[in-house]
Structure formats: structure tokens, C-alpha cells
VEXDREN-2710 file (C-alpha; in Angstrom, 1 decimal):
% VEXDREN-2710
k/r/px/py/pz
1/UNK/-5.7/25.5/12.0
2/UNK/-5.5/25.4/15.5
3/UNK/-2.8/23.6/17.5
4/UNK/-4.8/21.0/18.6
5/UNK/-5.9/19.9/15.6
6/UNK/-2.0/19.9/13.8
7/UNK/-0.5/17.7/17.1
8/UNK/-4.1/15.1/17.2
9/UNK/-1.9/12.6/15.5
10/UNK/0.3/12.2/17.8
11/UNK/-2.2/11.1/20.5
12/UNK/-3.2/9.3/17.2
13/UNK/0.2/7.4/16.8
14/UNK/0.3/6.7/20.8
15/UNK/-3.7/5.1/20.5
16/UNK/-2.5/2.9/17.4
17/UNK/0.7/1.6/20.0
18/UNK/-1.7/1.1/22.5
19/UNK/-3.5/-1.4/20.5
20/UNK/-0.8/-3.4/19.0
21/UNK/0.6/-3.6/22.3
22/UNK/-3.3/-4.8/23.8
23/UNK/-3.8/-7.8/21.0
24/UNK/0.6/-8.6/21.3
25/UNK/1.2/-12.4/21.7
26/UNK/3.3/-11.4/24.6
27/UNK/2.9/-8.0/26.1
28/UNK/5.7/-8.3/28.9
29/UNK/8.1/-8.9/25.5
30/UNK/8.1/-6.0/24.0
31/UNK/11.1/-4.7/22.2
32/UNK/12.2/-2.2/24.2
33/UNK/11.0/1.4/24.8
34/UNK/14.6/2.4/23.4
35/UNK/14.2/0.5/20.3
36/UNK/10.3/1.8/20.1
37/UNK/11.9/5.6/20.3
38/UNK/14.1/4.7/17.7
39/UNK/11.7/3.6/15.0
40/UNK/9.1/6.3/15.8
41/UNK/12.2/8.5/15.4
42/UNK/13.2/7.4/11.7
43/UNK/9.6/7.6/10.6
44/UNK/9.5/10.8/12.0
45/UNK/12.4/11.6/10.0
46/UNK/11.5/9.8/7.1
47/UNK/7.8/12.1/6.4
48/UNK/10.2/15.2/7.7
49/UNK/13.1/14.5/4.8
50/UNK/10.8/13.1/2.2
51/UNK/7.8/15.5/2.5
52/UNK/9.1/18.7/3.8
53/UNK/12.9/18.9/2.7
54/UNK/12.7/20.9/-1.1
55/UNK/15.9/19.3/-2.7
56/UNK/14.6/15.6/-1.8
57/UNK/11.3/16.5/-2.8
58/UNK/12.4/17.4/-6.3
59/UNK/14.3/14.5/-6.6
60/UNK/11.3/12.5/-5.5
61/UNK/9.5/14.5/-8.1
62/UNK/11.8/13.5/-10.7
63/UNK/9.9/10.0/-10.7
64/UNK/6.7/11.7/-11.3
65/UNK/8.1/12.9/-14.8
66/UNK/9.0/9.3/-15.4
67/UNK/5.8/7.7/-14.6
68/UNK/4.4/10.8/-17.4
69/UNK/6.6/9.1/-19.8
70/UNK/6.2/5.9/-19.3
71/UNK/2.1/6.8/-19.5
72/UNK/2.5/8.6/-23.0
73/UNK/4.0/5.6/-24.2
74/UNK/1.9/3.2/-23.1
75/UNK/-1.0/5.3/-24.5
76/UNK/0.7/4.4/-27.9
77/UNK/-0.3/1.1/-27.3
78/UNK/-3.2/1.2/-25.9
79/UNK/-4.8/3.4/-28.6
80/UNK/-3.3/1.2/-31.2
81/UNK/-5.0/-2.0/-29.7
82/UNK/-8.5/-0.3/-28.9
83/UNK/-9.2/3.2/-30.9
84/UNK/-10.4/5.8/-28.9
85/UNK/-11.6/4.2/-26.5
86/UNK/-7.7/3.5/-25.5
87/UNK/-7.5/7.2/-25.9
88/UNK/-6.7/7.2/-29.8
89/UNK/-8.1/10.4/-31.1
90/UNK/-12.1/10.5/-31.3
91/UNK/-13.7/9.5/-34.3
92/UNK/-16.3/11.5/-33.8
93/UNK/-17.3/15.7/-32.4
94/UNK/-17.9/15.9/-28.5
95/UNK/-20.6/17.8/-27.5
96/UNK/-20.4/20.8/-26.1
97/UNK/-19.0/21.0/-22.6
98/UNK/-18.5/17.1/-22.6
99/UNK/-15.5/15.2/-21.7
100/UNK/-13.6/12.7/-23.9
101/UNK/-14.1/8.9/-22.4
102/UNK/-12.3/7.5/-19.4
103/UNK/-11.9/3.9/-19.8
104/UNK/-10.1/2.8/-17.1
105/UNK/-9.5/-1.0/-18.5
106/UNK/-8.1/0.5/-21.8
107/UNK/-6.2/3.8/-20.6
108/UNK/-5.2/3.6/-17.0
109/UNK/-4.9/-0.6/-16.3
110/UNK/-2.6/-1.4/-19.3
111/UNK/0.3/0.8/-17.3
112/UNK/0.2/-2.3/-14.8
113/UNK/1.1/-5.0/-17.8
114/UNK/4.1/-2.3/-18.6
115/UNK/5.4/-1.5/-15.5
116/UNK/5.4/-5.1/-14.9
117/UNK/7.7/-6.0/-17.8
118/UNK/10.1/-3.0/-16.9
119/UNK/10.2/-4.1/-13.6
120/UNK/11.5/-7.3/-15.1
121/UNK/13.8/-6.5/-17.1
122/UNK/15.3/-4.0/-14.5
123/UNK/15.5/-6.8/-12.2
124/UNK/17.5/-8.8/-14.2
125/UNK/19.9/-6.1/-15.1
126/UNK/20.4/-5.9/-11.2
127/UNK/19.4/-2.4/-11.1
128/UNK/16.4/-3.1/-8.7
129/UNK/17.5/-6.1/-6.5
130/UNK/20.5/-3.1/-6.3
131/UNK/17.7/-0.9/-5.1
132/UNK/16.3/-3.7/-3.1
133/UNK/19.9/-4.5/-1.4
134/UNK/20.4/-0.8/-0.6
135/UNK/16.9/-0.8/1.6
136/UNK/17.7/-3.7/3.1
137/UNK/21.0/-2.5/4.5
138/UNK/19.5/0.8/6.0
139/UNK/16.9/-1.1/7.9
140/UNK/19.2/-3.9/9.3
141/UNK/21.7/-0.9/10.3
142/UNK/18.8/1.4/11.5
143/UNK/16.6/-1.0/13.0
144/UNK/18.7/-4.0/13.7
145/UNK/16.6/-6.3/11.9
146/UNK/17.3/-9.4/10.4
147/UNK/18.8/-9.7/7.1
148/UNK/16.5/-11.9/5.9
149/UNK/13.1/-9.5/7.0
150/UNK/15.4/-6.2/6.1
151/UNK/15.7/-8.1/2.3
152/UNK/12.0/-8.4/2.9
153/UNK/11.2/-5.1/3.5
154/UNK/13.2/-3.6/0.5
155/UNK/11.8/-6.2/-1.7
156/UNK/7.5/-5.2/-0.8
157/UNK/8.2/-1.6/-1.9
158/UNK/9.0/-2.7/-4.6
159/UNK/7.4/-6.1/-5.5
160/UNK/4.0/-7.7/-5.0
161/UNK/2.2/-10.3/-2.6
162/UNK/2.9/-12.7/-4.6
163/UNK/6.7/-11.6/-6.1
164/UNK/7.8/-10.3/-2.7
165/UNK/8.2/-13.5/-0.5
166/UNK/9.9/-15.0/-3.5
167/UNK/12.7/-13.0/-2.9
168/UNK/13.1/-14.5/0.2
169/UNK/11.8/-18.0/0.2
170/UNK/15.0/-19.9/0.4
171/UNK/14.6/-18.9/4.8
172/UNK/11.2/-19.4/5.0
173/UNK/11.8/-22.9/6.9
174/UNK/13.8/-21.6/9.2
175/UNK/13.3/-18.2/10.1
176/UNK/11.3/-17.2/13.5
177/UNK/7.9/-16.9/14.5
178/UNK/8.2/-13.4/14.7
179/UNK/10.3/-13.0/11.5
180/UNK/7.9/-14.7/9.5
181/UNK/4.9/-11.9/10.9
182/UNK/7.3/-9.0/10.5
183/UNK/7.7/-10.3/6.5
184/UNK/3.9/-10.3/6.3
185/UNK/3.4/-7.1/7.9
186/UNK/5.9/-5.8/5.7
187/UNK/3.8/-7.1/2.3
188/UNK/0.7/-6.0/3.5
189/UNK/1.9/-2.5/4.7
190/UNK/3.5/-1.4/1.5
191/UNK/2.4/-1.0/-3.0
192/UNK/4.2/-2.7/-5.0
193/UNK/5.7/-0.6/-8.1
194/UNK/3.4/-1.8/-11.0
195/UNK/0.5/-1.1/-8.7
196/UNK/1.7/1.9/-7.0
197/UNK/1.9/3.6/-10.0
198/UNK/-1.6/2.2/-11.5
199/UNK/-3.1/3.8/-7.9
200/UNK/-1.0/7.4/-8.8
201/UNK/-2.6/7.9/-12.1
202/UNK/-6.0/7.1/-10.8
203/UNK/-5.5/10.0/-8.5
204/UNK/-3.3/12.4/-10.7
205/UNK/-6.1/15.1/-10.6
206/UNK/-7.3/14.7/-7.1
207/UNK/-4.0/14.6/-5.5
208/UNK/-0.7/16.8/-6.9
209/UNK/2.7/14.6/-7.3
210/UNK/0.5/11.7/-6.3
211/UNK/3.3/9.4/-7.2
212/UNK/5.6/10.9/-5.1
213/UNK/3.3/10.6/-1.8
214/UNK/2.5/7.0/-3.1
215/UNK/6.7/6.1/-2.8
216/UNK/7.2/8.3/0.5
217/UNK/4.3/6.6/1.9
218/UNK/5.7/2.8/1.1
219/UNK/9.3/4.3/2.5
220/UNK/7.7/5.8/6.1
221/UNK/5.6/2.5/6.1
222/UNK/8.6/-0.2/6.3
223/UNK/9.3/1.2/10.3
224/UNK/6.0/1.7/11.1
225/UNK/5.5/-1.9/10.1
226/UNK/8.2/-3.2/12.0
227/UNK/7.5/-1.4/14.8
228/UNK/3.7/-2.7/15.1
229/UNK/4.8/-6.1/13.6
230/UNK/7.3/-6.6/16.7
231/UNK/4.8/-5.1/19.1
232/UNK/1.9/-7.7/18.5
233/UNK/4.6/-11.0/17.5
234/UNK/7.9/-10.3/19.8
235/UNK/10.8/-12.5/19.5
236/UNK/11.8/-14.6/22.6
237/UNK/15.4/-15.2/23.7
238/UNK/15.5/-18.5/21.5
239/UNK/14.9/-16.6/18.7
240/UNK/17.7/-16.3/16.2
241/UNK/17.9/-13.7/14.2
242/UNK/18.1/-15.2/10.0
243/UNK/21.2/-13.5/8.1
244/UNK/21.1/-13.8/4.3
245/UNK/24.5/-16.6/3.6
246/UNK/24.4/-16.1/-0.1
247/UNK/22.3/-14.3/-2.7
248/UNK/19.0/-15.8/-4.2
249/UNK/17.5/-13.5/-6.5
250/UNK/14.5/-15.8/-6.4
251/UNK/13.1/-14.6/-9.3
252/UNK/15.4/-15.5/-12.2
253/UNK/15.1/-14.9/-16.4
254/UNK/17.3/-16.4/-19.0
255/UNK/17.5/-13.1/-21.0
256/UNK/16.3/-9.4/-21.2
257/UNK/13.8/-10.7/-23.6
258/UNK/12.8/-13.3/-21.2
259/UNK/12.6/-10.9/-19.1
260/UNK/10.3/-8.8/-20.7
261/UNK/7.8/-11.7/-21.7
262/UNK/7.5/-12.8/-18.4
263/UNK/7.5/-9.7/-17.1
264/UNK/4.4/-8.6/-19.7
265/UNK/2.5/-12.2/-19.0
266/UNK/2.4/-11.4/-15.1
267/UNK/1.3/-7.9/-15.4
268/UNK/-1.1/-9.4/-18.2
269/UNK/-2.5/-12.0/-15.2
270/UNK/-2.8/-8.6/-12.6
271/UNK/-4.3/-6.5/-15.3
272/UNK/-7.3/-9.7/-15.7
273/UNK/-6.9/-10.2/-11.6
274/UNK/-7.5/-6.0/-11.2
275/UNK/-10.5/-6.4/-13.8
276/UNK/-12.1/-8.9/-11.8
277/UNK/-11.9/-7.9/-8.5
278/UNK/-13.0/-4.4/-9.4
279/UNK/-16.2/-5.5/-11.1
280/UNK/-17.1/-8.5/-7.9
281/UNK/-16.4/-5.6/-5.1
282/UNK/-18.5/-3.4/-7.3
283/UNK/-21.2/-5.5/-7.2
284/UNK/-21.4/-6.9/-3.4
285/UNK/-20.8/-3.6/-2.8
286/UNK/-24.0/-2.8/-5.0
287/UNK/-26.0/-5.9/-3.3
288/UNK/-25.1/-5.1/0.5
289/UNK/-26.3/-1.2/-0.1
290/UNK/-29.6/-3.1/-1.7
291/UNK/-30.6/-5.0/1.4
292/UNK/-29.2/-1.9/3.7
293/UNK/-32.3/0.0/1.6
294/UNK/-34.5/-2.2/2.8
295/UNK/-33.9/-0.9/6.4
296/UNK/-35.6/2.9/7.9
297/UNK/-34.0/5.6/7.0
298/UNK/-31.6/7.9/8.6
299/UNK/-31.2/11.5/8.3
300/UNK/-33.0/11.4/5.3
301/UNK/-31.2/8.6/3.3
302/UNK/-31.0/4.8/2.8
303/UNK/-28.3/3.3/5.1
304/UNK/-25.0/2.4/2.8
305/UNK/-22.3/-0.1/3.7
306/UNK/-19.7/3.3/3.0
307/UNK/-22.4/5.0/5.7
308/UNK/-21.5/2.4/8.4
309/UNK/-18.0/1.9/7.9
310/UNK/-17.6/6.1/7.7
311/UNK/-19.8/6.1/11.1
312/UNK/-17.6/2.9/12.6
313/UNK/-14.0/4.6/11.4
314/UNK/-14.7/8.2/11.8
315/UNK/-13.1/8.6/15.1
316/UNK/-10.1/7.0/14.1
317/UNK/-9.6/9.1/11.4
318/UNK/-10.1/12.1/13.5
319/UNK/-7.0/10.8/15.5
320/UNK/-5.2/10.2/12.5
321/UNK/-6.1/14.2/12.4
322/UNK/-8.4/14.6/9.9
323/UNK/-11.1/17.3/10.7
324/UNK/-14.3/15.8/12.6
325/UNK/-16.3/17.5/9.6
326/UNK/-14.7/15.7/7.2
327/UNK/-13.8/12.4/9.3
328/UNK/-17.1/10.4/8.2
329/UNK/-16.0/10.6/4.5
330/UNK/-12.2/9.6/5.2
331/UNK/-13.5/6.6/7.7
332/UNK/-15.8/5.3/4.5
333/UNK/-12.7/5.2/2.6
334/UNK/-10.4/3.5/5.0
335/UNK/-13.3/0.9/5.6
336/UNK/-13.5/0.5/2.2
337/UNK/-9.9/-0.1/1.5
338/UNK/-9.6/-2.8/5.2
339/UNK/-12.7/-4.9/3.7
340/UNK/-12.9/-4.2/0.3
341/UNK/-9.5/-3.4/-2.0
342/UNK/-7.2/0.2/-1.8
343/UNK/-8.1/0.5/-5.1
344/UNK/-11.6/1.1/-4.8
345/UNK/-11.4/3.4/-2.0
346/UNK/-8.6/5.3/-4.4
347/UNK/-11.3/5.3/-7.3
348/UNK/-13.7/6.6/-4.2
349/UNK/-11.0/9.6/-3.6
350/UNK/-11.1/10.4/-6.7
351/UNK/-14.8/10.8/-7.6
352/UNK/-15.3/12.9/-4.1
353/UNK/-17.1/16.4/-4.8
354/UNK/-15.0/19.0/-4.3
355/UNK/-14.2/20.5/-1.0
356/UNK/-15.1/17.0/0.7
357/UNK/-11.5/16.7/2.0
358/UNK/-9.0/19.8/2.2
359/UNK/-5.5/19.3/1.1
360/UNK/-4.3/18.2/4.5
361/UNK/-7.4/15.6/5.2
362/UNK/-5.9/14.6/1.5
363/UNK/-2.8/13.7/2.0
364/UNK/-3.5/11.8/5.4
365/UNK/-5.8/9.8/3.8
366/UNK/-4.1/9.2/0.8
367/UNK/-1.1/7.9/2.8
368/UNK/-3.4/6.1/5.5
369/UNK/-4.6/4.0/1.9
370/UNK/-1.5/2.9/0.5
371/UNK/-1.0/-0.4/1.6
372/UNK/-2.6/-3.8/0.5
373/UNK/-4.1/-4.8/4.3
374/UNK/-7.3/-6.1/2.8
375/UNK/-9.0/-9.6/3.5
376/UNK/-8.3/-10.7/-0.7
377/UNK/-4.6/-10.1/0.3
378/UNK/-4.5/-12.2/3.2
379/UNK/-5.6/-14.8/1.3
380/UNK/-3.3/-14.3/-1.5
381/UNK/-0.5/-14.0/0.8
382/UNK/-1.1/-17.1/3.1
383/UNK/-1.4/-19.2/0.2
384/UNK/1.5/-17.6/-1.7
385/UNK/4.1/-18.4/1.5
386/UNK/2.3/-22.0/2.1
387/UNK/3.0/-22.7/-1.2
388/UNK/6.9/-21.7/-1.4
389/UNK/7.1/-23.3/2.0
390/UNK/4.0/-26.3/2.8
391/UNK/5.7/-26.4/6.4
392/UNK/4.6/-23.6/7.3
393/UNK/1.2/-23.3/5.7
394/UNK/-0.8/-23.6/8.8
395/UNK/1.4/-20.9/10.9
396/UNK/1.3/-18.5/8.2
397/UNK/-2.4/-18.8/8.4
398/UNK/-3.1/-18.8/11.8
399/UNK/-1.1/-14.8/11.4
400/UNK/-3.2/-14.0/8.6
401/UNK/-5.8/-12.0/10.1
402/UNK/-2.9/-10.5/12.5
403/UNK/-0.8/-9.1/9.5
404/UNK/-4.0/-7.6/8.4
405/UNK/-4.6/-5.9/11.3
406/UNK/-0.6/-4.8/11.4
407/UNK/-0.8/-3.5/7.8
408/UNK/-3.1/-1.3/8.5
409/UNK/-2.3/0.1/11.8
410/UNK/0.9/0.7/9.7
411/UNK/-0.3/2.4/7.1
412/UNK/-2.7/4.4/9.5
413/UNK/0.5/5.4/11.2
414/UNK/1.8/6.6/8.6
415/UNK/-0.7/9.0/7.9
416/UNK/-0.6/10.4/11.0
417/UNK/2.8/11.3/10.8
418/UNK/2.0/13.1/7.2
419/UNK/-0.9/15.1/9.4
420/UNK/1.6/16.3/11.5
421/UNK/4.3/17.6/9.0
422/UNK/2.0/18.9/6.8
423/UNK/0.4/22.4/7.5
END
């Protein structure tokens, strides 16, 4: 690999500043170039420590073995409640050379409704608001933010669009402008655990310790997000910063067993909500590639919507560092995952033919994916804060379509950085 093509990301990192800085409310406001060094610094750090430092890397690892466990058993369940096609043993001889059934409703979604009841129940033990409190202090004493977005940013690597700002919504009337965008840009440039984890399995053969990557990626991300967050919505001097006064869990269960049914009758509503969106993307996807048919065609072949977003993206990717060979396939799957949903462009990963994307292009894009910056979320998560706080409803709109574009310039930047440690 030449030189060149290791460093490209960081003219890649430097082009994705540039254009937070060109859309920023206020370019004159920016937070500093001190403060900018810093937070490139600790995600620098961050891929370095997580990625490329052995005895952090095993312990990162260790999750990976967890997430095996937790899939075994689940399979118990899931074969009880539908056979083999569940993955209960066949009733029935294989032919030669064939491969058991992959449902991914019955074998790979029902990890979601689990993982969602753990989640739970370990958040009313207090072992993951612990977790939660522990990020949240590193950022405010890293980053100097707020209490209130640093309690944000530990609760989205952990917690959904929807869970996530309930952590927080006792501030939501009175936090900042700029607050409120860098708690957005926090949501939508992170996975939540349930999903994360849904996301890893998908990708368990494409992509080696794939749940590791996914949790490194959500760590490196909650800087990057910061940094383009306060980049395209600085504070002003009037701006106070919002400390946290007292705890509010926000989410709250009577019991461990409340817990758990609660926990099981969320991840019940994301495992129906995953179901759905799957099979509608599927299909418009299906329906735009019809009419593109319709059109000449080029090189040989019918013009696609994954095509035109490969052809629109590739270039970016390439400054991300991906290979210019291999840049049309990894811009198809970042377009995919902007318009569409991350999970489809991880199902796309996945089904690539071998040799599409080396190990490198791999990781990049796998890290340049994990985060929830598409136009459902926006939707979700604009109706999700106007609802916890109707005052704000119209402002949390009118940044919408901002914290989508500062999720995934985020995210993006957080592949780069994995191009460059990785060789």
C-alpha cells in the first residue's frame, strides 16, 4: 500500500471540517482551533487505544464472547417458538452442498427483543446508567461539555432514538440552541446496544470481532460528533452551559421483573418496527431500480438507485481512503445507509462477492455505517424530543435535516480515522 493511499484520510478528515465549517450557523464562532486539536486528538487516540493496543483489544473482545452467549441462548427460544426455521434442527436431509435456512426474522431479529429486556433490567440494577455516568464524566472532563449533552452522549451508545433523550428530558426546556443540536448529533451518530448487536451478527462472517468494531466505532464517534455538532451550531456568549442538579434516570421500572417485561415489550415493538422498515425499503428500493430500467443503458447494465448513489459517493469514500477500485461499491453502501436505513446497507456488506472490499476498505466502511443518520431517524427523533418537550417541537425540527447531515459526517470521520490506523 502506498503512503499516499494509508494518509488519504486525513486530507479526508480536513474535507469533512471544511464542510461543517461551510453550512455552520455562524462560521466566525467556531470553537476554537485549540479545542478543534483537542477533540481530533482523543479520536485519534480513541481508534489508536481501541483498535491497535492488544490488551484493550482483548478486553473489547471479551464482549464478543458475550454477545455468542447471549445468541446461543436466544436460539433456545427462537427454535422452540418456530422449528427450524428458528434454527431448531431440520426435519428433513439437505441436499448436497446446500446450506441450512437463514431466516433472519426468526434467528437473527429475536436477539433485539433480548438484548432489549437485558438492557432493562441492567438499567435498573444501575449497572448501565453506571456505565452511562462513567462516559459522561470523560467527555465533560475531556471535552468540556455540558453535563447535560456529556449525559447525552454516554446515554446514545447505549440507548436508542427514542430511549436516549429520555435520559435527559428533564433539560430539554432549558438547554441551548446549540446543546440541543449537539444531543441530536450525538443520537444520530452512534447504535444503540440492542441494535448494535442485531447489526454485528448480521456481519459476523463478513467482518471478524464485528461487535467489537461496532462498540469502538460508537466510542470514536461521540468526539467526532461533538466536534462537527459545535462546528455547524456554535454556542454564543449568552449561552449557558446545562449542568445535571440531580439525577433522573428517566426511564424508571417498579421491579426486575418489570423490568424485564417492559424491557421484552419494547424490543417486541423494534423487532415489528425492524420487520417493517426492512420489507418497505426493500420494496421502493425494488420500484425506483424498475423505473431506472426504463432509462438507456450504461456500460452494459440497467441504471440502479445503488449505481447512482455508488457514482454520487465514490469520491468521498476514496477520501475516507478506500481504494478508487473499490470506492463505487463502498459509496452505494453509504448512500444506502444516508437515504435508506444502516441496516440495509449492513445486509448489502454482507451479501458482497468476495474480494469486492479488502479488509481495510472493510473496516472503513463498516465504521463509516455505524450510526443511525438516516431520513426515518430524523423523523423519529424530531417527534421523539417534541413530544417529551412541545416547546421545542418546531426548533428541533427546523435541526432535523442538520443533525442528519452531522451524524453522518461523524460517522464518516470516524472511518477515516480507522483507514489510517489500520494497515
Amino acid at each position: 500500500m502506498e503512503l499516499f493511499d494509508q494518509l488519504r484520510g486525513i486530507i479526508g478528515i480536513a474535507v469533512l471540517i471544511g464542510i461543517a465549517w461551510a453550512i455552520s450557523e455562524n462560521r466566525k464562532a467556531h470553537p476554537g482551533w485549540r479545542w478543534i486539536a483537542g477533540a481530533l486528538a482523543l479520536q485519534g487516540v480513541l481508534a489508536v487505544l481501541i483498535v491497535r493496543v492488544p490488551i484493550v483489544w482483548q478486553a473489547v473482545g471479551l464482549v464478543n464472547n458475550a454477545v455468542s452467549a447471549v445468541e446461543a441462548a436466544t436460539l433456545k427460544g427462537s427454535s422452540y417458538m418456530f422449528g427450524y426455521l428458528g434454527g431448531a434442527e431440520l426435519p428433513f436431509a439437505l441436499k448436497e452442498g446446500a446450506q441450512p435456512p437463514l431466516v433472519i426474522a426468526f434467528q437473527i431479529l429475536p436477539l433485539v427483543i433480548v438484548f432489549s429486556a437485558l438492557a432493562a433490567l441492567l438499567w435498573h440494577w444501575g449497572v448501565l446508567r453506571w456505565m452511562v455516568n462513567g462516559l459522561s464524566f470523560l467527555l465533560r472532563r475531556s471535552l468540556g461539555v455540558s453535563g447535560v449533552v456529556g449525559l447525552s452522549g454516554g446515554a446514545s451508545v447505549f440507548l436508542g432514538v427514542v430511549e436516549a433523550p429520555l435520559v435527559t428530558r428533564a433539560y430539554f426546556a432549558r438547554i441551548s440552541r446549540t446543546e440541543l443540536f449537539q444531543i441530536m448529533t450525538l443520537t444520530m451518530a452512534t447504535i444503540s446496544g440492542a441494535i448494535l448487536i442485531l447489526y454485528a451478527t448480521t456481519l459476523r462472517e463478513t467482518v471478524p470481532d464485528a461487535v467489537g468494531h461496532m462498540i469502538s466505532a460508537s466510542l470514536i464517534s461521540l468526539p467526532a460528533a461533538l466536534l462537527i455538532a459545535r462546528l455547524m451550531v456554535p454556542g454564543t456568549p449568552d449561552d449557558v452551559a446545562t449542568e445535571v442538579e440531580k439525577e433522573d434516570p428517566g426511564l424508571r421500572y417498579e421491579s426486575s421483573i418489570d423490568a424485564i417485561v417492559k424491557g421484552t415489550m419494547d424490543g417486541m415493538q423494534l423487532f415489528l418496527s425492524v420487520i417493517a422498515v426492512i420489507i418497505t425499503v426493500f420494496a421502493l428500493v425494488a420500484l425506483v431500480d424498475m423505473v431506472l430500467a426504463l432509462l438507456p443503458l450504461v456500460d452494459g447494465d440497467p441504471l440502479s438507485l445503488k449505481r447512482l448513489l455508488g457514482w454520487a459517493l465514490a469520491p468521498f469514500m476514496w477520501l475516507l481512503g478506500v481504494p478508487w477500485s473499490e470506492a463505487q461499491a463502498a459509496g452505494g453502501l453509504m448512500g444506502t445507509k444516508a437515504v435508506l436505513n444502516e441496516y440495509v446497507a449492513y445486509l448489502e456488506l454482507a451479501a458482497l462477492p468476495d474480494g469486492t472490499l479488502g479488509p481495510r476498505s472493510q473496516l472503513i466502511v463498516t465504521y463509516a455505517l455505524c450510526g443511525v443518520a438516516n431520513l426515518a431517524s430524523v423523523g423519529l427523533l424530531v417527534s421523539t424530543i417534541g413530544t417529551l418537550c412541545p416547546e421545542r417541537r418546531a426548533e428541533a425540527a427546523g435541526l432535523g435535516m442538520k443533525s442528519w447531515i452531522s451524524g453522518n459526517l461523524a460517522s464518516a470521520m470516524t472511518g477515516a480515522w480507522i483507514g489510517l490506523v489500520t494497515w
